[in-house]
VOFI-531654 format. One line per field, with one value per residue (C-alpha): x, y, z; residue in one letter. Coordinates in Angstrom, 2 decimals. Layout:
# residues N
xx c(X; ...)
yy c(Y; ...)
zz c(Z; ...)
aa c(a; ...)
# end
This chain:
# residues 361
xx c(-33.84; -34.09; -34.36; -31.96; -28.87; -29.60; -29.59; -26.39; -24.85; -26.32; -24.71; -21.70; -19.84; -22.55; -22.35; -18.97; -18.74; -20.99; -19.06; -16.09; -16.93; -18.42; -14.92; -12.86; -15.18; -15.12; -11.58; -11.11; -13.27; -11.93; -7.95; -9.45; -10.92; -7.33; -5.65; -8.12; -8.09; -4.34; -4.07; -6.26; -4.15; -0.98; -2.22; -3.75; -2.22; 0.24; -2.67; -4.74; -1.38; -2.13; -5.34; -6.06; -9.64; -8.59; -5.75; -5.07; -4.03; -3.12; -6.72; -5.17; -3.80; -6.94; -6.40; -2.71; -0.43; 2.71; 1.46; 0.46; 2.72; 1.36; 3.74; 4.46; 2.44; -1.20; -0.84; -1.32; -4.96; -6.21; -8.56; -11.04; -8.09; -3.92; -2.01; 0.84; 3.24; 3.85; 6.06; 5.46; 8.14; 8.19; 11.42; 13.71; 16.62; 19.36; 22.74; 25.23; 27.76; 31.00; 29.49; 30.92; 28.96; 25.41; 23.05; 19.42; 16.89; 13.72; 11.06; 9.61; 7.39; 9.15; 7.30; 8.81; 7.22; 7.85; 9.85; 7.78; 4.35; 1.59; 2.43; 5.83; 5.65; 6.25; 9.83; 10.33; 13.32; 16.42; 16.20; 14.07; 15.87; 17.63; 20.03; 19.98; 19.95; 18.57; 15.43; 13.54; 11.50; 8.78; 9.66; 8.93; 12.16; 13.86; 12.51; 13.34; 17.37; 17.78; 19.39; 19.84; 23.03; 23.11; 23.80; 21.26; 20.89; 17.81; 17.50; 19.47; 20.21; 23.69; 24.00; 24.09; 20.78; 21.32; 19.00; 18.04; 14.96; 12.18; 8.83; 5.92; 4.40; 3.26; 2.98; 1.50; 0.67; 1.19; 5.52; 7.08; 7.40; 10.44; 10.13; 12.57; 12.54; 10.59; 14.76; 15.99; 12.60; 13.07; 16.64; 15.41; 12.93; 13.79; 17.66; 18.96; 16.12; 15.68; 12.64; 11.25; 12.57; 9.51; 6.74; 5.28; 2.90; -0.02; -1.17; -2.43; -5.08; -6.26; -9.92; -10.39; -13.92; -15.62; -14.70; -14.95; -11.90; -11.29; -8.62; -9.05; -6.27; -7.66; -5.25; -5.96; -9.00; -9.74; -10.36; -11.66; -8.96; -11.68; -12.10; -8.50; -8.04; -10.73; -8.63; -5.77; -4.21; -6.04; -7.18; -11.07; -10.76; -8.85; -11.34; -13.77; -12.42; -11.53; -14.87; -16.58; -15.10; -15.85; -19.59; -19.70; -18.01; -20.76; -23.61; -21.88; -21.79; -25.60; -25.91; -23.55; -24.95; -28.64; -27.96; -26.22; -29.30; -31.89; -29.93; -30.12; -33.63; -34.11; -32.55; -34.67; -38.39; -38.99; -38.50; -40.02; -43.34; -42.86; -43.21; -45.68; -48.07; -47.23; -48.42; -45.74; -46.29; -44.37; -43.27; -41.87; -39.79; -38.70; -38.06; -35.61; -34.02; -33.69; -32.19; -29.64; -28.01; -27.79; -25.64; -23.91; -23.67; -22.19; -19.35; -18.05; -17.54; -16.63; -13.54; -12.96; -12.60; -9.62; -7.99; -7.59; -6.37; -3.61; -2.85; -2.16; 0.39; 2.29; 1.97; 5.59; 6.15; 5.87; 2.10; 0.16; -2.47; -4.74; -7.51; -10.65; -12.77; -15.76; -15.78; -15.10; -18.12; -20.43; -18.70; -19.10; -23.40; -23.78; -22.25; -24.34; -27.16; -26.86; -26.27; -29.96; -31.33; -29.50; -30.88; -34.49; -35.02; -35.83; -38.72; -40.96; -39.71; -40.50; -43.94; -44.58; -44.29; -46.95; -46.92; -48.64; -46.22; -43.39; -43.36; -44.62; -48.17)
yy c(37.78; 41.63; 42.94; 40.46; 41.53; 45.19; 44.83; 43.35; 45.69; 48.92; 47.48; 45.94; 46.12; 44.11; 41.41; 41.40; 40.22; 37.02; 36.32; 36.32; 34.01; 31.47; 31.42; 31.06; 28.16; 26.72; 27.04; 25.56; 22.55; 21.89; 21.78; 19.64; 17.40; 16.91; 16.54; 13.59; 11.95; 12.15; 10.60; 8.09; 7.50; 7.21; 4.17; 2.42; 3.34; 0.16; -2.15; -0.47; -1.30; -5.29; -5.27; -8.37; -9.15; -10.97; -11.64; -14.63; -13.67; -15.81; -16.04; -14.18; -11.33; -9.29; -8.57; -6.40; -7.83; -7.47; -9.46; -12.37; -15.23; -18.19; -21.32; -21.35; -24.71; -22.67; -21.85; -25.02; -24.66; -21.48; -22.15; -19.92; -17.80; -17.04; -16.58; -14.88; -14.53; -11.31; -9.75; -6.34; -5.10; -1.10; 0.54; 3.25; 3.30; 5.74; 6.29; 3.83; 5.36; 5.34; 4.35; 7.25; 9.53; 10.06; 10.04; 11.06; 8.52; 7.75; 5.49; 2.99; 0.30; -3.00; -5.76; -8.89; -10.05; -12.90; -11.06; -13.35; -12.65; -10.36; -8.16; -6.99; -3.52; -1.90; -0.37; 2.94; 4.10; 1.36; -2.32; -5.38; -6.69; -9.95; -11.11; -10.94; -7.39; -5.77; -3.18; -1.16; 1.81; 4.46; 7.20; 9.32; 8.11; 9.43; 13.37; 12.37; 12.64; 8.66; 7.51; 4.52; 2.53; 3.87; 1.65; 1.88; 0.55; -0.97; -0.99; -3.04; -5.59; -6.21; -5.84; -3.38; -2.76; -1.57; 0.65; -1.08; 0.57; 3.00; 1.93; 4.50; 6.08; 4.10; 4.16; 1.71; 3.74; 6.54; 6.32; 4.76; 1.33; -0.89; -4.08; -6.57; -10.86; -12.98; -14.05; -10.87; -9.61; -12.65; -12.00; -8.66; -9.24; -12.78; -12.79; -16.25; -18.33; -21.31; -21.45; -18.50; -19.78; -20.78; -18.18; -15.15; -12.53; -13.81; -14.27; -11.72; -13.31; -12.84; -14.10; -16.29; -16.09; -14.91; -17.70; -17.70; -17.27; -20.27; -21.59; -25.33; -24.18; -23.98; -21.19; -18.78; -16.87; -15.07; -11.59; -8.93; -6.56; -3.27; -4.86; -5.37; -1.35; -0.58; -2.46; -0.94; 1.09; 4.29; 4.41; 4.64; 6.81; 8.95; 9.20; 9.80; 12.55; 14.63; 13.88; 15.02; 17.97; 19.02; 18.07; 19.96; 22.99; 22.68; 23.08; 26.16; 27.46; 26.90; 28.72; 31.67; 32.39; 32.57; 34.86; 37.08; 36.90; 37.44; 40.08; 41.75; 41.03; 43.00; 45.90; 46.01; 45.53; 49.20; 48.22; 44.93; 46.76; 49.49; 46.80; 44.82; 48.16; 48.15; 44.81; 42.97; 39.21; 37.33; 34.63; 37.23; 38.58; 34.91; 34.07; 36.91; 36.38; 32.60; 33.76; 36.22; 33.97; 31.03; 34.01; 34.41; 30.84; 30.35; 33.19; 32.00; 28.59; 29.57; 31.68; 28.88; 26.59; 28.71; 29.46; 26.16; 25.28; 27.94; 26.51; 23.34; 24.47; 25.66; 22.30; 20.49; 17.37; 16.08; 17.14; 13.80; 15.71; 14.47; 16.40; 14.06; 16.16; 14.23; 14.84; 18.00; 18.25; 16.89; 19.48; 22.32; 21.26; 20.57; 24.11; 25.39; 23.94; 24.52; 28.31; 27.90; 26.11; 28.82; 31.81; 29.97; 30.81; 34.51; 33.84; 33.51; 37.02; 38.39; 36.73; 38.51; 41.44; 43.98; 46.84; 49.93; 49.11; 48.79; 52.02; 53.89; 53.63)
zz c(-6.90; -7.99; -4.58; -3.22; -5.45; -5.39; -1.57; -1.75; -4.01; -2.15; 1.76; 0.82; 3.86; 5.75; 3.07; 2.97; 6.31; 6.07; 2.94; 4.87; 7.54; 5.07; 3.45; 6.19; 7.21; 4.09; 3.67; 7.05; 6.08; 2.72; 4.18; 6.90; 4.28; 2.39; 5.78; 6.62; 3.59; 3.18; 6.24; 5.19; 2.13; 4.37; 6.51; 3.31; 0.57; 0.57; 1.03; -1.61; -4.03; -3.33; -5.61; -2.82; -1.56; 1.58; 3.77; 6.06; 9.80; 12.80; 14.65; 17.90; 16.15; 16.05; 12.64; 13.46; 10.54; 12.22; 15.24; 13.24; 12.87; 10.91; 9.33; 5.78; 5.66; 5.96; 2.68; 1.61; 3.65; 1.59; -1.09; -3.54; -4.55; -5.17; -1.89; -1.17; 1.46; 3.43; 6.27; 7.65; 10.58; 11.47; 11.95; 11.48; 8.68; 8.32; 6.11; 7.19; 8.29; 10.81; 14.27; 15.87; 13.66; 13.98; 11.03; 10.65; 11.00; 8.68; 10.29; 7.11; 7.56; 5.95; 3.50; 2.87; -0.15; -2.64; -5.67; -8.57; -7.02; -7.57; -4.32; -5.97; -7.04; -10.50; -10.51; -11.73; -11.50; -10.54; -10.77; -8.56; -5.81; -6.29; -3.66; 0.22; 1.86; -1.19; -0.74; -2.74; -1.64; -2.10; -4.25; -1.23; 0.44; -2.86; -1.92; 1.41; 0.24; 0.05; -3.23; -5.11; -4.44; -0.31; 2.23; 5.12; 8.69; 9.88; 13.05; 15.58; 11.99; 11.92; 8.06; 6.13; 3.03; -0.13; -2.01; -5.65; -7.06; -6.18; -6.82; -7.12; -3.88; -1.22; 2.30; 5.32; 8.70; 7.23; 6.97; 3.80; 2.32; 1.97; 0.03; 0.15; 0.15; 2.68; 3.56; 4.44; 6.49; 8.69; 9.38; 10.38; 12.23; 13.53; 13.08; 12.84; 15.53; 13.84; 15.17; 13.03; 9.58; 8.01; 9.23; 7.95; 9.10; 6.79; 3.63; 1.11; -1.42; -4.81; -5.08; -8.41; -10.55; -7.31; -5.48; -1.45; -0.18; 2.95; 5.04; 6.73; 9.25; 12.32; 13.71; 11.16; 9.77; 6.79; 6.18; 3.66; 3.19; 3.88; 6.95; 7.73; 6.70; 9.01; 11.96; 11.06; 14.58; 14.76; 11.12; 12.19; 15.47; 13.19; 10.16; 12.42; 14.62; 11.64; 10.00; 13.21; 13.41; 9.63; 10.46; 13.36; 11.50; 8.91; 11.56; 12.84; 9.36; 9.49; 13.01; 12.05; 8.71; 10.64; 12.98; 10.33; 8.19; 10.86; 12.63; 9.23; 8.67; 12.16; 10.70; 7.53; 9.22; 8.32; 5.05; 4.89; 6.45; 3.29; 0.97; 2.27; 2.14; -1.30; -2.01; -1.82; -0.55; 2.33; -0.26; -2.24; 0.58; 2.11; -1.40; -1.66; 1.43; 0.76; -3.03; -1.21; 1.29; -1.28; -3.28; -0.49; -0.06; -3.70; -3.27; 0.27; -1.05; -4.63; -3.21; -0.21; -3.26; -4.82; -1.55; -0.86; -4.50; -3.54; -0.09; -1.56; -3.94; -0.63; 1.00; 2.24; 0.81; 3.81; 4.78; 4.20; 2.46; -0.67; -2.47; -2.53; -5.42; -4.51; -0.92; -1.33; -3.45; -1.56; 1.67; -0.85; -1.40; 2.51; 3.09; 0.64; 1.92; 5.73; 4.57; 3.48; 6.34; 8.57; 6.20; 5.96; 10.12; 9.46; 7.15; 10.11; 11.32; 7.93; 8.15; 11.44; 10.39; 11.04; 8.06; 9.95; 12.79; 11.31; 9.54; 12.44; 11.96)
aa c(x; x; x; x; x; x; x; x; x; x; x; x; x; x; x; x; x; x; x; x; x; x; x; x; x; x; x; x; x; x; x; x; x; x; x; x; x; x; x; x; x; x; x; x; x; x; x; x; x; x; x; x; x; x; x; x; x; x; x; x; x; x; x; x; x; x; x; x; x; x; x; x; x; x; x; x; x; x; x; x; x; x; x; x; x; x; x; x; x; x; x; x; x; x; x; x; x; x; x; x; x; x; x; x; x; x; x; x; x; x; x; x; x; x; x; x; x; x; x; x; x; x; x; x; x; x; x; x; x; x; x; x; x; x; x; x; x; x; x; x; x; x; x; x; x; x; x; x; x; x; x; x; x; x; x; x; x; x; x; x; x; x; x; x; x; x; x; x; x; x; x; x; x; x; x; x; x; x; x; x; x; x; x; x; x; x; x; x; x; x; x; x; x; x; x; x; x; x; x; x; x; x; x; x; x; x; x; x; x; x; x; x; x; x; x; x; x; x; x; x; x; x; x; x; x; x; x; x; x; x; x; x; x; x; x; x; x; x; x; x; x; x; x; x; x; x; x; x; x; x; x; x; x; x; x; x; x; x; x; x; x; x; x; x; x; x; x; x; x; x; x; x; x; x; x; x; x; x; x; x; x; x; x; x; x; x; x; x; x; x; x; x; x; x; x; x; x; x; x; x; x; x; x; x; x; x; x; x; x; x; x; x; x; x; x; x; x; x; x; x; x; x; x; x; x; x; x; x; x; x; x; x; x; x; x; x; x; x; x; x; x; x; x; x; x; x; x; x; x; x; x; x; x; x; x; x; x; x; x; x; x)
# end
């Protein structure tokens, strides 16, 4: 460890370097690791909110909650737990305003929920909604300029909504939440089809005392709510693409800290052969070498760490991006790590090293 840190401290400029590509990668990794799992957050976070353990789709709507219809009546057929209607409907709201005027649009993904049931979010700020045409909505729509007491449009719905309450964060494919009555989501949705008056999307479900959760219609099939995450649209090819790339920028790490190391181990044969005439054993050396890049190591991601604490302080509002401090943990050991593996390739140069010729002899 002597030799190691003296090294470090006498060539500087070299070390520098490798300390600044391990924390731009780590940097790079940790943002990406934010970015992914605020993502994440953004298509689930709404569903996370139901505390549910299943949720009861039509059996042809390959698990899509807003292309699920099912009749009231199949609640009647779900056992092993509390059910609860739900809607879902994306679209975009805006101020309502005089026609001839144009207003900014917000996209939101609409729930139409029972108001006395468990899927009815804590208020925060305003008041439940009550009456037909009344919504209440994310917090985030409240940064986003909305206020309580507007009038919105939503979509091509002839009425105009009114703005009641905010409820804490929350978000469903990754745009806000509205909540409003199962009354007012079907005249959305459905407008006035008689046909349509007494269907939902599905059924959320509360499991009681570990009980299975089953449903005797024949139309409809249960399913655990991490598997309905899992199927929600792009939610997996999107975890995995950014989780890919992190991986992939963790084996470079490993490459690019191993040629830095054994280019520099190249340079310092002479030396090397110097102390091995003195006595000095090859597990000494490799230990040393090993000891120096996991210093190295152990700066790159200490300062990729704080960078990132500071980058996130600059984040919009907007930017769907969450710190997960355990992923990031276990990023920051793999780094760590693959710095080793990368660093642990020049011990067989070391190894090979001939004393009399390397000094000359």
């Amino acid at each position: 460890m002597f030799l190691g840190i003296n090294e470090i401290k006498y060539s500087k400029g070299r070390y520098v370097l490798v300390i600044s590509v391990m924390v731009l990668i780590a940097w790079l990794i940790f943002i990406l690791s934010g970015l992914a799992n605020g993502l994440a957050q953004g298509n689930r976070i709404a569903v996370d909110q139901w505390k549910a353990d299943k949720i009861v789709l039509a059996d042809d709507a390959n698990s899509n909650l807003n292309a699920s219809v099912v009749e009231e009546k199949v609640k009647e057929t779900i056992t092993g737990g509390t059910a609860e209607p739900i809607g879902q409907l994306s679209l975009a709201i805006g101020e309502a305003k005089d026609k001839n005027k144009s207003t900014d649009l917000t996209n939101v993904s609409l729930f139409g929920i029972d108001e006395a049931g468990f899927l009815m979010p804590k208020v925060i700020e305003g008041k439940a909604f009550t009456d037909k045409n009344q919504v209440i909505g994310s917090i985030a729509l409240k940064n986003q300029g909305f206020k309580i007491g507007d009038k919105i449009t939503a979509g091509k719905y002839d009425e105009e909504l009114e703005i009641v309450g905010w409820t804490e964060k929350s978000s469903f494919n990754i745009v806000p939440v509205l909540y409003t009555s199962i009354d007012t989501w079907r005249s959305i949705k459905y407008g006035e089809n008689p046909a349509m008056q007494n269907v939902v999307n599905g059924y959320v479900v509360r499991a009681k005392d570990n009980k299975t959760v089953k449903t005797s219609d024949g139309n409809s099939k249960v399913i655990a709510i991490p598997d309905f995450i899992e199927k929600l649209p792009g939610y997996s090819a999107q975890n995995l693409t950014l989780d890919g790339m992190i991986y992939f920028l963790i084996v470079i790490a490993a490459f690019i800290i191993g040629i830095f190391i054994f280019v520099m181990t190249l340079q310092k044969t002479a030396m090397f052969g110097v102390l091995k005439v003195q006595g000095v054993p090859t597990s000494y050396l490799a230990k040393s070498v090993l000891l120096q890049t996991l210093v190295l190591a152990l700066i790159g991601v200490g300062i990729g760490l704080a960078l990132t604490a500071i980058t996130v302080a600059f984040l919009p509002e907007s930017m769907p991006y969450a710190t997960n401090y355990n992923r990031m943990g276990i990023f920051s050991i793999l780094l760590i790590v693959s710095a080793i593996v990368g660093g642990a390739f020049s011990i067989r140069t070391i190894a090979k090293i001939d004393p009399l010729i390397a000094i000359g002899g």
